[in-house]
N, C-alpha and C positions, 0 to 999 in steps of 0.2 A: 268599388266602381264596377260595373255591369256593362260586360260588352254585348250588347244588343244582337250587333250581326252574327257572334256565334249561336246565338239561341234562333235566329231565325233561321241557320247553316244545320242547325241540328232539326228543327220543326222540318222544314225542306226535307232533310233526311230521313228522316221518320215518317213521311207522308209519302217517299219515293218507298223507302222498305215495306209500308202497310198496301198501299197499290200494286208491288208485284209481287208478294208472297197473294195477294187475291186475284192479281189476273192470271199468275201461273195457274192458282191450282180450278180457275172456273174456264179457264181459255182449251175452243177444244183443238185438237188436235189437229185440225185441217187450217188452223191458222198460223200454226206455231213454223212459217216458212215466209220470206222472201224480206225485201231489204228493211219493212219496216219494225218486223219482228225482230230482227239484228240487232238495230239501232234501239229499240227498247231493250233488247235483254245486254247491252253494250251498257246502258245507262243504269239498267237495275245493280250492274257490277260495280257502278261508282259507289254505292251507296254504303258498301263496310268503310269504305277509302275513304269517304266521306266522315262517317263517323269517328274514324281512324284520326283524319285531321283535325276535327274541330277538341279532341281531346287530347291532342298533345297542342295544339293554339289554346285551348282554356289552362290546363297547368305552367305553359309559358307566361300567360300572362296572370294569373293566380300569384305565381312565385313572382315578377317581378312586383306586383303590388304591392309583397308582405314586407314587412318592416325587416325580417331577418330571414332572408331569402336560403337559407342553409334550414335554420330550423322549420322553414314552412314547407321545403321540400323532402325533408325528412319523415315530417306528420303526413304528407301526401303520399309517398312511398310505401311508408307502415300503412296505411291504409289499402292502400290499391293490394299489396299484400295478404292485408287479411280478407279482402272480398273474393281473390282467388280460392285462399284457404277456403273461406265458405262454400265456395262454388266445389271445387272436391269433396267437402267433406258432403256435400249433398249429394253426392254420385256415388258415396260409400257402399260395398254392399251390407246390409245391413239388412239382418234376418228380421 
């Protein structure tokens, strides 16, 4: 079963992160001042938080779906593990 709303929690958030990594770096510098600038760079900060949430709300509800809630959250753990792994070993130095 497929919770909709986190996929549109995540589209939202991915369309908040692609909007200010592009207005940061085209916005010039005479605008980057006064309250509405705040309030957008207040809101670009939601956005790790954002994704933050909707991935611990997706393995909440992942695990209670699965028929053996101990082994599906073990296969998720191993996993989320080995994609840090990956993520170091790609920062290796390596001649």
């Amino acid at each position: 079963m497929r919770a909709v709303f986190v996929d549109a929690l995540r589209l939202l958030a991915a369309v908040q992160m692609i909007q200010g990594h592009t207005l940061d770096a085209l916005l010039a510098q005479a605008h980057r001042e006064g309250p509405g600038f705040h309030a957008w760079t207040f809101t670009r900060g939601l956005t790790s938080t954002t994704f933050l949430f909707t991935a611990g709300l997706s393995f909440v509800l992942a695990s209670r779906a699965a028929r053996d809630p101990n082994v599906a959250r073990r296969r998720r753990l191993t996993r989320a593990l080995e994609l840090v792994l990956y993520g170091y070993l790609m920062h290796a130095p390596v001649a």
